[in-house]
N, C-alpha and C positions, 0 to 999 in steps of 0.2 A: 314526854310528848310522843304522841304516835306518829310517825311516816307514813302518808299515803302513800301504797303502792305503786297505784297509776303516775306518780314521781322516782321511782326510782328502777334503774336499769336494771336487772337481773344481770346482766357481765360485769357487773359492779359487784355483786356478792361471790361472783365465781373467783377471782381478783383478792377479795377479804378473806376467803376462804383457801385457796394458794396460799397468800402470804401469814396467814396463820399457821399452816402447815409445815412450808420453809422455815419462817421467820428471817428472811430475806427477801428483799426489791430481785434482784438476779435472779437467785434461783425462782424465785416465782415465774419470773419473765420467760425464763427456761422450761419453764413446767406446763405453764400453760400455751406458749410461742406466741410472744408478745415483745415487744422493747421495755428496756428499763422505764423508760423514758413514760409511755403507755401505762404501764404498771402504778408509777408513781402518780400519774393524772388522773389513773381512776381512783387510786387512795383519795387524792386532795378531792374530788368530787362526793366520795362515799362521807370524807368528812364532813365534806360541806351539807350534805344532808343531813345526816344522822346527827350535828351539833355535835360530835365527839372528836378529841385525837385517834381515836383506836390504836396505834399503833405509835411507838416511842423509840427514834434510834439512839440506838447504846453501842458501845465497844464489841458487847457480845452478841449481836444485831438487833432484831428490830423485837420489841418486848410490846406484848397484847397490854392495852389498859383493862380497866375492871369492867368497860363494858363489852370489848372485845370479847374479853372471856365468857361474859353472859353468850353473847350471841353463835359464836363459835360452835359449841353442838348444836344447837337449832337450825343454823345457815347450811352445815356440813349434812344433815338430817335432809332438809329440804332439798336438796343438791341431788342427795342421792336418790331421792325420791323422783323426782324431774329426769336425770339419767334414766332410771328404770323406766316410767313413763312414754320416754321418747323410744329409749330402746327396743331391740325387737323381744317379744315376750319369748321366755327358757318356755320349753313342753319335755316333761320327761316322763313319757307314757310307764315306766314301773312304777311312779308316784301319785299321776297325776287322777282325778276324780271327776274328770269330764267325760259329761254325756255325748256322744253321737247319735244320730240320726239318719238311718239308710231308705229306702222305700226299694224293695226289693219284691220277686214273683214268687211265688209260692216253687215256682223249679227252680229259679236260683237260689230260693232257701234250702231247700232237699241236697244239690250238688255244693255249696260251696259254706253254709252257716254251721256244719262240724267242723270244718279246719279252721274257720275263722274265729270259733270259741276257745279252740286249742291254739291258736298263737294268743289270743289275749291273756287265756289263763297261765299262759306262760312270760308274756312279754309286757301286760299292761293287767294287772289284776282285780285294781281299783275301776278302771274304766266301765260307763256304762255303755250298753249298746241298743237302741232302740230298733225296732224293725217295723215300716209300716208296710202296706201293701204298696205295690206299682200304679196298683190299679186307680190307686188315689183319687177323690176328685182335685182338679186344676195341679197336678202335678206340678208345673212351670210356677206357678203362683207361691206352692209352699215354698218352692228352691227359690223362687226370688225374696222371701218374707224372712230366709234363715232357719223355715221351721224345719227343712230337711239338708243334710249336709251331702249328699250323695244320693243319686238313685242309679240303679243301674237295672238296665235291659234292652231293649235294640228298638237304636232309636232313629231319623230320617229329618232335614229339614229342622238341622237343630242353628237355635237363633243365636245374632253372636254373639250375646250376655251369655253363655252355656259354654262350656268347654265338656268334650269329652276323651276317653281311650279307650281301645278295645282290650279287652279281659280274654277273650275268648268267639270263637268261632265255630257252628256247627250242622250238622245239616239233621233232619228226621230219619227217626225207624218206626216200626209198627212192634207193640207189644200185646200179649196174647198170654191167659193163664197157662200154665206150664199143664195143667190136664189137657189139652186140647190142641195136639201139637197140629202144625198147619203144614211144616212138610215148607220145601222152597215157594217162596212167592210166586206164581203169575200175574199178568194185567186181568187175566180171566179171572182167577181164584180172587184178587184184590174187590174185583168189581162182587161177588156175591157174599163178602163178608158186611156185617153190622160193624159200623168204626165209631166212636167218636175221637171229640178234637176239645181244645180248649180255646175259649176267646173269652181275653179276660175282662173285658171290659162290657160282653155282652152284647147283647142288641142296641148298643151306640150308634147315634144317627151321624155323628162323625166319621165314623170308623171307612175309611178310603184305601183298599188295597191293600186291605188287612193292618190299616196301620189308620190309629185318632189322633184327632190334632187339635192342641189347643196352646194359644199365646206363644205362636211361633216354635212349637217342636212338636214333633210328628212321633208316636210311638208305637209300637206293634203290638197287636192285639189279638191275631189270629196267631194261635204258636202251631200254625203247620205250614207251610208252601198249599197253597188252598189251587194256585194257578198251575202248578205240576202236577198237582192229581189230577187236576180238571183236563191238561192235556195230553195227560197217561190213558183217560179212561175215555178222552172224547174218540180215537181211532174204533174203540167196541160201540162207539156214539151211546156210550152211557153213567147218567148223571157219579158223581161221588155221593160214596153210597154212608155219607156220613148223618148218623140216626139221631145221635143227643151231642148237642153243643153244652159244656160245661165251662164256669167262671173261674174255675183252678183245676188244677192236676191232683190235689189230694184225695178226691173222692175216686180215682180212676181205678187205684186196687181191690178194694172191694166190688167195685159196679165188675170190674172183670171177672171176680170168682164168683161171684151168681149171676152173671147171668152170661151170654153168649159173645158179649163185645169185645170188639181188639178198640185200640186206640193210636192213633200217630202222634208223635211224642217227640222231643228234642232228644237225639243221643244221650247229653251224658245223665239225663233223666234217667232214661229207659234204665243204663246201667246203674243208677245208685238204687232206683228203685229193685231190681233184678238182683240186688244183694241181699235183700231182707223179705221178698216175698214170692209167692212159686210163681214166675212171668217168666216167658220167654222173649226173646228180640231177635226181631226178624227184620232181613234187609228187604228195603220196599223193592220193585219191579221196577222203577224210574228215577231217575236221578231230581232228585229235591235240591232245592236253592241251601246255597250254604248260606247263612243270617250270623250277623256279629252280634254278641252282647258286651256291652259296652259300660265302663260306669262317667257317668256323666254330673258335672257340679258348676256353681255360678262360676263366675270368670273374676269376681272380686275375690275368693277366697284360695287364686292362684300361688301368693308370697305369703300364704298362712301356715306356719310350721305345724299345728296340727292336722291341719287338712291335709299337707302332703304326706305325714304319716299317714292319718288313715286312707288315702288310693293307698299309697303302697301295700298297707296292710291287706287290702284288696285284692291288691292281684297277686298277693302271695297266696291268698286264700282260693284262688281259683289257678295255683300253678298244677293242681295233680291234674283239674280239666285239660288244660293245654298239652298237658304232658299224655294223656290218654289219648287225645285227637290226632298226633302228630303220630302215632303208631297206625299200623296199616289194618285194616278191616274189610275183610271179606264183601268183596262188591256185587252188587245185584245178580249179576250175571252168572258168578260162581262161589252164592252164598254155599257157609258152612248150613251143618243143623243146626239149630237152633238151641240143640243141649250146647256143642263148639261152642256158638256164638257169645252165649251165656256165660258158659268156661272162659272163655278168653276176657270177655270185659270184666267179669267181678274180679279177675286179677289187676286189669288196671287201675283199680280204686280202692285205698284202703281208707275205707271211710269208715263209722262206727255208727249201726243206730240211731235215729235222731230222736225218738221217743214218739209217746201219744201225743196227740193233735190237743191244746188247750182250747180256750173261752174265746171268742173272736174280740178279744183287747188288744190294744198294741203291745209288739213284745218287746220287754224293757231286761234286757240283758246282764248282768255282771261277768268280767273277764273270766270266773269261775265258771262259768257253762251254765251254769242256772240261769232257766228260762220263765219269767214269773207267770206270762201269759201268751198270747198269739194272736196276730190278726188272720182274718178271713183264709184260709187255705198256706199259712206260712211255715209252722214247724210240724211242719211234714211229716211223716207217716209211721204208723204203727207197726211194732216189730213184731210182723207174726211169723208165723213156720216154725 
């Protein structure tokens, strides 16, 4: 005859399962911290169900009958199954074959998606690594759906389902092909140069103070201090002299070698960019807002042992950024040349190549470095010179 479930107590099996173990009342009582007493009442009750003795005392203690024995790996099976279930789940990133999911800027892919290839192909080899763009639509909506596990870049006005940290910290420079040296900054010299800038999001009717806002988080969109140009150049009472707005930073090196534009750019851009292509970095004439980049994820996925490896693994991958900011840099006022400038920071980064630009697909990663595809402006730039 079958036993209905919904009749019987699961601490009743845990109880059968003890005292099969032991094959003692006591010791079982001991084992699981119960009274004998306790021990003995769920037995009479588990009989009284199941229509069986299960369990016969003898001299040599308490001996399983034949149906004991049946049940005995099945209950001890289930047991352990229920343990594991309730327990907190093992992650052992050298083993494990789970996907992540970043949405990340086309510049935080260029300065921080080589080190981060290089700790997985070291530290987690199976792991996949997804990268979409920041630029996403409803960013807030993927991270609330689970379909992105992190995103990180600088962000304002974040809701309190979002948890974030800051990664890093930075402020603008101006870069400029290395044929066409510009000699130290002025506010004069600045104002008759052709610049552009990047806004990633474009001509977004949201976009407020260089920063879009949608389902309670606000993210930046202009990547330059748009408000310190503007009041660098308002004393000469004239506009910023910025020509082409572009939706990523990967077209910026090539547009600079034909044709005459500089561009204002995030620091440690300028530098990973300035290790693989003939650019110069120049310190702007005005002190620019320093801006955090931050990585940011839901607030349910706080006590998830995956998730707290991968931040970590995050801002290991952006510790050579912090470590290069915190060194001293030549200030406006008594910039180096521009060869110096150049010299100095491609020693702070030792970073490798990131290769050609692929297919604008999301980029679906393995801990090995291999990168199957790319989204819009992501694996960044071509190793010329």
């Amino acid at each position: 005859m079958t036993t209905p479930l919904n009749r019987l107590d699961l601490n009743l099996l845990r109880v059968f399962d003890a005292v099969m173990e032991e094959r003692s009342v006591l010791r079982a009582s001991q084992r699981i911290c119960l009274s004998q007493s306790a021990v003995s009442h769920a037995l009479a009750r588990l009989r009284e169900v199941l229509g069986d003795e299960l369990f016969i005392r003898t001299t040599s203690g308490m001996q399983p009958t034949a149906r004991a024995l049946t049940m005995a790996p099945l209950v001890r099976q289930a047991w352990q199954s229920l343990e594991r279930a309730m327990g907190a789940p093992k992650f052992e990133p050298a083993r494990s074959a789970r996907r992540f999911t970043i949405a990340v800027s086309d510049f935080v892919s260029m300065v921080m998606v080589p080190r981060l290839l290089t700790l997985l192909r070291h530290e987690a080899p199976f792991v996949e690594l997804v990268i979409r763009p920041e630029s996403v639509t409803d960013l807030p909506e993927q991270i609330d759906l689970g379909h992105i596990d992190a995103a990180i870049g600088t962000f304002s006005q974040i809701a309190a389902r979002f948890r974030s940290k800051s990664l890093f910290s930075c402020d603008d420079v101006l870069i400029a092909n290395s044929s066409r040296p510009l000699g130290k900054l002025s506010r004069e010299a600045l104002s008759s140069l052709s610049i552009a800038a990047v806004c990633l999001h474009g001509e977004h009717d949201d976009i407020v103070d260089g920063f879009v806002s949608e389902r309670g988080l606000a993210r930046r969109s202009e990547m330059y201090d748009r408000a310190a140009l503007e009041q660098a150049l308002s004393v000469l009472r004239q506009s910023p002299p910025i020509v082409v707005s572009l939706p990523h930073f990967v077209a910026l090196p090539s547009l600079l070698e034909q044709s005459d534009l500089t561009a204002i750019v995030p620091r440690p851009l300028a530098v990973s960019l300035a290790r693989t292509q003939p650019l110069s970095i120049y310190e702007l004439p005005y002190r620019s807002g320093s801006f955090d980049v931050s990585v940011l994820w839901h607030e349910r996925t706080n006590d998830d042992v995956p998730q707290r490896w991968l931040l970590d693994l995050l801002a290991r991958a952006t510790e050579h950024v912090r470590e290069q900011l915190t060194k001293p840099h030549p200030s406006a006022e008594s910039a180096s040349s521009p060869t110096d400038i150049c010299r100095k920071t491609r020693r702070l980064v030792g970073l490798k190549p990131i290769g050609p630009v692929a297919t604008e697909l999301p980029t679906v990663m393995k801990g090995s470095g291999q990168a199957h595809a790319s989204a819009p402006g992501l694996l960044g730039i071509s190793s010329a010179r």
